[in-house]
Every structure is written in structure tokens, then in C-alpha cells.
PAVOGU-831015 format. One record per residue (C-alpha): x, y, z; residue in one letter; residue number from 1. Coordinates in Angstrom, 3 decimals, m for minus. Each point is the difference from the previous one (the first is absolute). Example, Ala and Ser with C-alpha at 12.3 -4.5 7.8 and 13.67 -1.06 7.14 Angstrom:
! PAVOGU-831015
px/py/pz/aa/i
12.300/m4.500/7.800/A/1
1.370/3.440/m0.660/S/2
//
This chain:
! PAVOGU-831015
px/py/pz/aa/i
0.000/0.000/0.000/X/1
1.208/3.058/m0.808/X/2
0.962/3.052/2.448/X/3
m1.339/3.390/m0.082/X/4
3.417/1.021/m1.256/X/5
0.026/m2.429/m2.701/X/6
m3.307/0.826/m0.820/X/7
0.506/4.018/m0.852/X/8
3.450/m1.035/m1.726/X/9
m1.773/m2.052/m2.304/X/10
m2.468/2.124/m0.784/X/11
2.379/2.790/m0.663/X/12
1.370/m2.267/m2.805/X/13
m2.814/0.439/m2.100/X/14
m0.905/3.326/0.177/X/15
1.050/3.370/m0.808/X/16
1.188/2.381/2.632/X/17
1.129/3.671/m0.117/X/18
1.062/2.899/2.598/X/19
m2.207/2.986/0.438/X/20
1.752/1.835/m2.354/X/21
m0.741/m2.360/m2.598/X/22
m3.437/m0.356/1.122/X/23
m0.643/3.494/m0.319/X/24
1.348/0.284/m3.061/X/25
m2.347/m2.760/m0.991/X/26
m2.467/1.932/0.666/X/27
0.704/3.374/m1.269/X/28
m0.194/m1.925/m3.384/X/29
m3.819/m1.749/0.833/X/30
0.450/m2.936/1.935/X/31
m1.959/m0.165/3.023/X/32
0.616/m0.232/3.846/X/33
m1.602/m2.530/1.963/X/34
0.371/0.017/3.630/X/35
m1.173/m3.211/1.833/X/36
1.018/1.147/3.605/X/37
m3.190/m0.573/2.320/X/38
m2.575/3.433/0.411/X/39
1.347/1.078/3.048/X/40
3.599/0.422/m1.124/X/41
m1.598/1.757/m3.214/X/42
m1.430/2.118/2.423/X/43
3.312/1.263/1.203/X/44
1.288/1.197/m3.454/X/45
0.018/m1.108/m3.865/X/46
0.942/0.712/m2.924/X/47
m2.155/2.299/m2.227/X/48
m2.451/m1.518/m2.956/X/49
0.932/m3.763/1.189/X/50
m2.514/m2.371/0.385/X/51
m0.497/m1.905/3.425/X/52
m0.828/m3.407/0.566/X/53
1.128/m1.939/2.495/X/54
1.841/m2.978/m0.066/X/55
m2.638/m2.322/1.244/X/56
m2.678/1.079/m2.399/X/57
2.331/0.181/m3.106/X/58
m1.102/m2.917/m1.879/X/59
m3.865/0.645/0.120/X/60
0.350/3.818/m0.544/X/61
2.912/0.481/m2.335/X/62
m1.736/m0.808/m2.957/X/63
m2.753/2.755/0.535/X/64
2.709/2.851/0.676/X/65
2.351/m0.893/m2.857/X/66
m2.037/m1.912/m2.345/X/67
3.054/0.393/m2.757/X/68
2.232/m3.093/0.367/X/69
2.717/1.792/m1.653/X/70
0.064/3.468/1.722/X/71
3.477/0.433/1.620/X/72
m1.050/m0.355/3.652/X/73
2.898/0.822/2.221/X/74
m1.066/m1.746/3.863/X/75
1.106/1.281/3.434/X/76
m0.545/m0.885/3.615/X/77
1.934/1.252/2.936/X/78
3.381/m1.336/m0.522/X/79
m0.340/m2.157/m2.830/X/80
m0.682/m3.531/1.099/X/81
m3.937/m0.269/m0.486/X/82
0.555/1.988/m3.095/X/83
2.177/m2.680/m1.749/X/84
m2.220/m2.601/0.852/X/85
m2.749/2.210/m1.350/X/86
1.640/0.270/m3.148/X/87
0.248/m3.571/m0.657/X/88
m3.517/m0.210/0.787/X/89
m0.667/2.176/m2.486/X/90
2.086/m1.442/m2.739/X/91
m1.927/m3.125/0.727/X/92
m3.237/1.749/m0.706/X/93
1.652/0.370/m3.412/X/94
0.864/3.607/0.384/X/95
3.246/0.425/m2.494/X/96
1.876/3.555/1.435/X/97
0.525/m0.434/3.808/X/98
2.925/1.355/2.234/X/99
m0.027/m0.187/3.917/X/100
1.939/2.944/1.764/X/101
2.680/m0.839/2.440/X/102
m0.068/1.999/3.213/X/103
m3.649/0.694/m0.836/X/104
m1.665/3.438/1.499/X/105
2.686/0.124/2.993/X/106
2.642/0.268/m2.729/X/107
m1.938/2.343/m2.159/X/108
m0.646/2.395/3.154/X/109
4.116/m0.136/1.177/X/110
0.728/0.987/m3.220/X/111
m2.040/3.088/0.341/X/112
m2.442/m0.764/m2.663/X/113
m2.955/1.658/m0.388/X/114
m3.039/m1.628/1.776/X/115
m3.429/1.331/1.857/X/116
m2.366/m0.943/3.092/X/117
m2.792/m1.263/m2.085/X/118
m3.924/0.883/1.184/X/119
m1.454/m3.323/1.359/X/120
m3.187/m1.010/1.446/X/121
m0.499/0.374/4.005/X/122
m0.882/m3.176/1.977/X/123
m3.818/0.444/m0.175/X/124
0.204/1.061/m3.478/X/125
1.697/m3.534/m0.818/X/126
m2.856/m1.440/2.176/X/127
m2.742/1.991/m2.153/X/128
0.941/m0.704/m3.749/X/129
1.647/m3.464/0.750/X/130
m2.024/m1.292/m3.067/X/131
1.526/2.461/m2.172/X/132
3.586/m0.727/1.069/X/133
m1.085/m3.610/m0.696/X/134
m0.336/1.027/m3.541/X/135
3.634/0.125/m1.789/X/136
m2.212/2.657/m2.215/X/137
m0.663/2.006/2.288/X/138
2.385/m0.818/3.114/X/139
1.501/3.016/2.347/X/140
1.250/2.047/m2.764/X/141
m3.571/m0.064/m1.590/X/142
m1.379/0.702/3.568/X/143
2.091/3.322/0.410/X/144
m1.319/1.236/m3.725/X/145
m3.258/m0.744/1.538/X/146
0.292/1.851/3.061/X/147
1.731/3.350/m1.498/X/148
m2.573/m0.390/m3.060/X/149
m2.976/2.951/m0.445/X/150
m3.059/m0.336/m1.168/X/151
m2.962/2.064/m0.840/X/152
m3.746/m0.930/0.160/X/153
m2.167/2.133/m1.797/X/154
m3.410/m1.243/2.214/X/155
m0.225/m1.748/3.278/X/156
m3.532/m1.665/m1.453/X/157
m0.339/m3.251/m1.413/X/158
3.571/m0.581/m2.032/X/159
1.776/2.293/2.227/X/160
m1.144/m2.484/2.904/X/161
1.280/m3.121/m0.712/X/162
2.719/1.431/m1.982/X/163
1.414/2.503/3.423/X/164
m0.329/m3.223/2.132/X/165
1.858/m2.275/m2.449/X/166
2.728/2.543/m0.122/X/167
m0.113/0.890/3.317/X/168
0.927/m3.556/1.700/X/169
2.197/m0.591/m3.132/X/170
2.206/2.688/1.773/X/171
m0.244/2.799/m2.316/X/172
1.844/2.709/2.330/X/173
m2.482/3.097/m1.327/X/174
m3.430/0.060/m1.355/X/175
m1.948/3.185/m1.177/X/176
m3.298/m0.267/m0.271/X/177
m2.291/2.817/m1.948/X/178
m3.698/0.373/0.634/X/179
m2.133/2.664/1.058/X/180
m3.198/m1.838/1.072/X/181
m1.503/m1.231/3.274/X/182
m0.733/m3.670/1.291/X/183
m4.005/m1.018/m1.012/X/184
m1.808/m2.873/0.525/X/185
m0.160/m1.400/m3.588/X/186
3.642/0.413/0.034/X/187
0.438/m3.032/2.115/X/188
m1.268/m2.802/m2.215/X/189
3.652/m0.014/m1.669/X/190
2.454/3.325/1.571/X/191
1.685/m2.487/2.503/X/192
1.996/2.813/1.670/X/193
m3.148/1.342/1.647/X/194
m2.508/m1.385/2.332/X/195
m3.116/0.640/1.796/X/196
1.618/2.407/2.813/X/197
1.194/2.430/m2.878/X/198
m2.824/0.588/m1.886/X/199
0.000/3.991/m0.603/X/200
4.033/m0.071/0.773/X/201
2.358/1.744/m2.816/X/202
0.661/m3.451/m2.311/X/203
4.113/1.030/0.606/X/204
m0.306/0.199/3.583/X/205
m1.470/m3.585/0.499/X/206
2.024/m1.140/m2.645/X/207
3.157/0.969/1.945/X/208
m1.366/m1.505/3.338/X/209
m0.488/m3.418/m1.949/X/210
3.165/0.098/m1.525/X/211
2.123/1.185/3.170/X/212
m1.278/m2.700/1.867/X/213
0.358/m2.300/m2.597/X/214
3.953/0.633/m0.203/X/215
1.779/2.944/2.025/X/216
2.981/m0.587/m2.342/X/217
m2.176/1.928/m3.030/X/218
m0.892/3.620/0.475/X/219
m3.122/1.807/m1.681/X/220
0.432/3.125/m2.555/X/221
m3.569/1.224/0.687/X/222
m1.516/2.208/m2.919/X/223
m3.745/0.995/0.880/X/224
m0.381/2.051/m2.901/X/225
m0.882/m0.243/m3.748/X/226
2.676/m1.115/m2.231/X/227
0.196/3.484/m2.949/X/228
1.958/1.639/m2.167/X/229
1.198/2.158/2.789/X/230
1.324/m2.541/2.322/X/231
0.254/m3.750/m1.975/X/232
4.197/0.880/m0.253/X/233
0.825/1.025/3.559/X/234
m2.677/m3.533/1.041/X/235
1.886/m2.341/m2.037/X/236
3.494/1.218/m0.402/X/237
2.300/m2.846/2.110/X/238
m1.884/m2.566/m0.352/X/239
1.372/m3.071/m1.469/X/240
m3.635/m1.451/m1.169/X/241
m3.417/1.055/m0.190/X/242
m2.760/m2.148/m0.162/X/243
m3.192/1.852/m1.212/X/244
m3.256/m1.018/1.243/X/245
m1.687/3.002/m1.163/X/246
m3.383/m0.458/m1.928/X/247
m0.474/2.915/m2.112/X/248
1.733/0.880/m3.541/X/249
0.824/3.661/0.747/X/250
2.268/m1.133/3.141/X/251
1.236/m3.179/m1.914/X/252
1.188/2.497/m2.665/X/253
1.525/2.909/1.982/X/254
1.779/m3.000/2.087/X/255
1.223/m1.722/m3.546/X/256
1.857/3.449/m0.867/X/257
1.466/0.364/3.607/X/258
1.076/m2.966/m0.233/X/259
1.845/m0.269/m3.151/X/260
1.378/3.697/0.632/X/261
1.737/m1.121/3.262/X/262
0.932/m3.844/m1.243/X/263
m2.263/m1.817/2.711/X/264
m1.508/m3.382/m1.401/X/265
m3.931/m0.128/0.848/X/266
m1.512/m3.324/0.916/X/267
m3.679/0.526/m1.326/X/268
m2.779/m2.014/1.493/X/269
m3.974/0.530/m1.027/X/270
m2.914/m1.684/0.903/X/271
m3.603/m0.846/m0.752/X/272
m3.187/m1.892/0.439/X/273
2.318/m3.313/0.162/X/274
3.128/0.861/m2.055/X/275
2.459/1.219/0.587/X/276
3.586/1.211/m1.763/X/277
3.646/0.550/0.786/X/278
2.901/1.187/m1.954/X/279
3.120/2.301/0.696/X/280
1.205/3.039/m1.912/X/281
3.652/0.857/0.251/X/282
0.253/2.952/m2.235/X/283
4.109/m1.184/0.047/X/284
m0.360/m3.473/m1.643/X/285
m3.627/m0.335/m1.490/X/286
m3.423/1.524/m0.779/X/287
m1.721/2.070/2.416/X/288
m3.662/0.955/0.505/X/289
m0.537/2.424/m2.846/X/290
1.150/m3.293/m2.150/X/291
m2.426/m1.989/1.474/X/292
m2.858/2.567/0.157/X/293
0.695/2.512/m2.709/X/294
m3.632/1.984/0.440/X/295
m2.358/m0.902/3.143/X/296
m3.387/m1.061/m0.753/X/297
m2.921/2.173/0.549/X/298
m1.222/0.452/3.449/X/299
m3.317/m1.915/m0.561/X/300
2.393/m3.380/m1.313/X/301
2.405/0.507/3.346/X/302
m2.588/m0.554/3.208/X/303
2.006/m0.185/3.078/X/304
m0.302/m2.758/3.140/X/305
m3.025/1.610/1.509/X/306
m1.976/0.129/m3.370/X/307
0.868/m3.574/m1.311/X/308
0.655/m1.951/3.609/X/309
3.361/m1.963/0.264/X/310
0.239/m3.750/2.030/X/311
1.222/0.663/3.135/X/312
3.078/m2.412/m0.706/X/313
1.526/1.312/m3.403/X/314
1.742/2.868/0.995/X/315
2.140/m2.435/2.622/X/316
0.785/m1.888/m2.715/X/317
1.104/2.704/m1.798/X/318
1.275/2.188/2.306/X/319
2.164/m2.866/0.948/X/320
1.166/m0.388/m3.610/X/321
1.212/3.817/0.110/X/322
1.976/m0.644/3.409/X/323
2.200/m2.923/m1.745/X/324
0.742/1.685/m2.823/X/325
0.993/3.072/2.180/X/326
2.126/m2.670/1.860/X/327
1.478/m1.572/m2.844/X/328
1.334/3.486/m1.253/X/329
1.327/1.212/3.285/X/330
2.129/m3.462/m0.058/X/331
0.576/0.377/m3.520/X/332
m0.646/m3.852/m0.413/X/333
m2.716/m1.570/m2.593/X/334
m1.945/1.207/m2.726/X/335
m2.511/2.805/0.518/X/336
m2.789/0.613/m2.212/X/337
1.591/2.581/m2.149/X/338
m1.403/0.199/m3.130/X/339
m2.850/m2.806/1.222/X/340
m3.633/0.121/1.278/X/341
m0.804/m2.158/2.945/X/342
m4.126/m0.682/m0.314/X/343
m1.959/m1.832/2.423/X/344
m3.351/m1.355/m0.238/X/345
m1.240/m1.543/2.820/X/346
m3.137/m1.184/m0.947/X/347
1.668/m2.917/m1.718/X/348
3.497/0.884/1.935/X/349
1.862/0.724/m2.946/X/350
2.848/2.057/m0.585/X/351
0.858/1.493/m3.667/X/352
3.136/1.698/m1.261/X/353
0.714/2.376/m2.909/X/354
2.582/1.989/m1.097/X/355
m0.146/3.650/m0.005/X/356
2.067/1.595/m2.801/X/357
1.546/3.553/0.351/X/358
m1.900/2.437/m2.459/X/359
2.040/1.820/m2.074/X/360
m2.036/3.165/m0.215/X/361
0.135/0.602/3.996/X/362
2.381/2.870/0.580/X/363
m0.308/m0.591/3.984/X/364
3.158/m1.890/m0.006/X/365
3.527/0.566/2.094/X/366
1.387/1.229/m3.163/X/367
m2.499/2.866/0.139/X/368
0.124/0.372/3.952/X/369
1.407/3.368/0.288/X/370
m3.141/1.098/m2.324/X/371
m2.528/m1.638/2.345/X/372
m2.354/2.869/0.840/X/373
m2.430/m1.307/3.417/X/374
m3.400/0.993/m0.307/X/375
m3.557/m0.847/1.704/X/376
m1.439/m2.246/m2.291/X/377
m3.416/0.079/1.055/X/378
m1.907/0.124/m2.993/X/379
2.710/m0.384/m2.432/X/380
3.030/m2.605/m0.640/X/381
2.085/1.385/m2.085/X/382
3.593/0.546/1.274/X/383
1.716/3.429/m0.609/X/384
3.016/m0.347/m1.005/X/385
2.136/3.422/m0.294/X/386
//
């Protein structure tokens, strides 16, 4: 049986190793860092850009953080032991460009390399989103996009609800919500943020009660106004996403040319009767509302909730729908519907998709944003360009 000793020297044999200069030259040309040291030494300092994944989870997670068998991946633990036997692991995986550092991080820091004190989760934060640091998709770095994410809700009522509460325990670190109506009884058959005790209570104040005591690590934005011309930039500027549960054209237009003025993607929901849709504009990489909806239809062919009736349980569906794509584009992982309508029809549960192609006479495009002119729309759709 073979010692310890014996063990490491063997393994040395049939892998690469390099110093830290020669790692970091490594990866000044591309190759990435991984550093398999456990989260607690992480904790304590790292290198910048590398990705973490312990030593004990390598095999199961590797795959999902460096998909690319034959990216240059360039391991490191604390002193390079765990690292070589990491890289071996690795080149039995079948990855083809693998080097181990010797002297690992202690070496790297002696030599006064750069390195930082990376943000990590507290205790009870690791306790709260353990099944997101279970997924290798999502995992502590994902958490910390998460929690230093911001997102706006344009209405706390029936998509804002399930779509604030989604995002709320999925750690989003800021939410602003925008609505300037009060709690009422036939609010209640679907706006889960509200209940019986708030009825006549400003929609963003119970919102924010629901929602703090949901998760203290998310604060509320609270807007208890009217989203206009006058105000739609200073609302929406810093946010990272903005999921519109508005259910009017004029607003739905006036927050399509905010939106692709300032570069925020829009995840749109609407319902009615028992359908409902879901798509997201990103006026940086695909069409936007205007594509999708060059002209509204007349008032009398656009009745709202109230006239028509909606099933209590569609806008959780949907609203739901609108909080996971949000998610996904905070982490940056999947594919969102850009360019794609999401349709639901729950009378036979059935869900459609269709593509949405950019139209090549709208002129409300980033190209054009500095021309963007915003204007009250009520009554009239028609973007002013100047």
C-alpha cells in the first residue's frame, strides 16, 4: 500500500505544475484560475475573477463551471498538495490543458501578488439559500449577484405579487416597487402581498411589510406615485431589471422608451380572462415592445382586469414566470425569452411560443437613444423622437 508521500509523488508524475509566476502568466493570456481550497479559507483572501470550488465537490460541480474540456484551467489550493491531486482529477474527466500551482495561494500571497478579501455569505445567509448553493448554477457566487441585484416592480397587484415574493426569498438585495393605489377587497382574490388587515392601506406600504418580513436581507424602493414622463428616469435609473406588470398601453409605452434610453431589459408579463403572456425586451440584444406592439389597439379592443375578470390563479403563474427570468438575468445563466413569447392557456394548460422579430421601421432603438423624447402618452403612442 502506498504512503501518503508516495501517493502525491506519483501523482506529480503525471501532471503539469508551474510557480505563480507562471501561473499568472497563464492567465494574463486566458487560462483560468481554479481554487479548490475549502470556503472558509476563500473567505480569508483570493485571487480576483477565479472560480471556487472546493475540493470535495469538484467532480460533481466542475463540469457546470467550466463546461469546455479544453479551456486552460490553471488549479490552486493552499500550498499545492490538494491542487495536484485536483488536477489529475481533472485530466481524468478528460479535460486536455491542466497545470497545478506549487506553493498554491500561500506562495502567491509571499510573493506579493495581487489578491482581495472576497464578499461571502454570513452564517445565516448560508443557512437561508442552502438550496441555491446546492446548485453548481447558481452556488455562492450566484448567491452574492443575487443579493447585490436591483429590481423594479412596476405594480404590487397581481404579477407584482408573486413576482416581489419570488424575488424577495430568492435574495434579491433591493426591490422597488411602483404603485399609487390602495389595498381593496377584490384585490385579494390574486394580489398575494396584501391581506384582509390592509384593505384601504397604500398597496407599497403593505407590500413592503410582506416583503420585510418575508426576508430582512432585501430592502423596499417604495414609489407611491404614477410612473410619467416627468419622473419614469429618476424611478428606474439603477436598476438592473424591471419587470412590468403594468396593464395599460400608454404606461407600457412610456416604460418601453425609458427603458431602451437607459439600457434596462424589461420582463413583460400580461394577463387575461385565463391567458396569460410573458416575454423580455432587452433593447441591447433583441426586440423591444414597440417591435412587438407597433400601434395599441383601440380602447374598446383593450378591456382591463376589472372589465373582462381574470382567474384568481393566472397571474401567480405568471408573475412567477417574470421572477425567473428576472433571476436568470441577474445570474446571467440560461436562456431568457428574448426575442420569444411565452403564452399560457390554462383552460387546457397549455403553453405556446413565438418569435417576435425586431421591426425595422421602429426608430425607438439604442441607436436612436439620445433622440428619445419622453412624453405622456395618454391618448397617443407615437414616440417623439428629436
Amino acid at each position: 500500500m502506498a504512503s501518503f508521500r508516495e501517493l502525491l509523488a506519483q501523482t506529480k508524475s503525471v501532471i503539469d505544475e508551474t510557480d505563480p509566476a507562471g501561473a499568472q502568466a497563464r492567465l494574463s493570456a486566458g487560462a483560468v484560475l481554479l481554487d479548490v481550497r475549502e470556503p472558509d479559507e476563500f473567505a480569508q483572501g483570493a485571487i480576483t475573477d477565479s472560480v471556487h470550488i472546493s475540493r470535495g465537490t469538484l467532480e460533481s460541480a466542475i463540469e457546470n463551471r467550466i463546461p469546455d474540456r479544453d479551456t486552460e484551467v490553471v488549479v490552486m489550493c493552499a500550498g499545492g498538495v490538494r491542487s495536484a491531486f485536483a488536477a489529475k482529477t481533472l485530466l481524468e474527466l478528460g479535460y486536455t490543458n491542466v497545470t497545478s500551482m506549487d506553493g498554491g495561494f500561500n506562495r502567491w500571497k509571499d510573493e506579493g501578488r495581487s489578491w482581495v478579501t472576497p464578499a461571502t455569505l454570513e452564517p445565516s445567509q448560508r443557512a437561508r439559500y442552502a438550496r441555491h448553493l446546492s446548485l453548481p448554477e447558481v452556488g455562492e457566487a450566484g448567491q452574492l449577484k443575487l443579493l447585490d441585484a436591483k429590481v423594479l416592480l412596476l405594480g404590487a397587484g397581481g404579477l407584482g405579487s408573486p413576482a416581489a415574493l419570488y424575488l424577495a426569498a430568492a435574495g434579491v438585495g433591493q426591490l422597488g416597487i411602483v404603485d399609487m393605489d390602495t389595498v381593496d377587497a377584490s384585490n385579494l382574490q390574486r394580489q398575494v402581498l396584501h391581506n384582509i388587515d390592509r384593505i384601504g392601506d397604500r398597496k407599497v406600504d403593505s407590500a413592503k411589510k410582506t416583503i420585510t418580513q418575508l426576508n430582512p436581507d432585501c430592502s423596499v424602493i417604495t414609489n407611491d406615485v404614477r410612473l410619467e414622463a416627468n419622473n419614469v428616469v429618476d424611478i428606474i435609473t439603477g436598476y438592473d431589471v424591471i419587470i412590468d406588470g403594468t396593464d395599460n398601453f400608454p404606461t407600457r409605452y412610456l416604460l418601453n422608451d425609458a427603458s431602451v434610453k437607459l439600457g434596462i431589459p424589461v420582463v413583460h408579463g400580461s394577463i387575461f380572462r385565463f391567458e396569460g403572456q410573458v416575454t423580455v425586451f432587452d433593447p441591447l440584444d433583441g426586440p423591444t415592445y414597440r417591435d412587438m406592439v407597433p400601434q395599441p389597439p383601440p380602447a374598446e379592443f383593450a378591456p382591463n382586469c376589472a372589465e373582462a375578470g381574470v382567474l384568481g390563479v393566472l397571474p401567480g403563474i405568471i408573475g412567477s414566470l417574470q421572477a425567473l427570468e428576472a433571476i436568470k438575468i441577474v445570474l446571467g445563466y440560461g436562456e431568457v425569452l428574448r426575442g420569444r413569447l411565452l403564452t399560457f392557456d390554462a383552460t387546457d394548460m397549455s403553453f405556446r411560443e413565438y418569435r417576435i422579430a425586431v421591426d425595422p421601421n421602429n426608430e425607438v432603438t439604442t441607436a436612436n437613444k439620445d433622440r428619445i423624447q419622453l412624453t405622456d402618452l395618454e391618448g397617443s403612442c407615437s414616440a417623439q423622437l428629436s
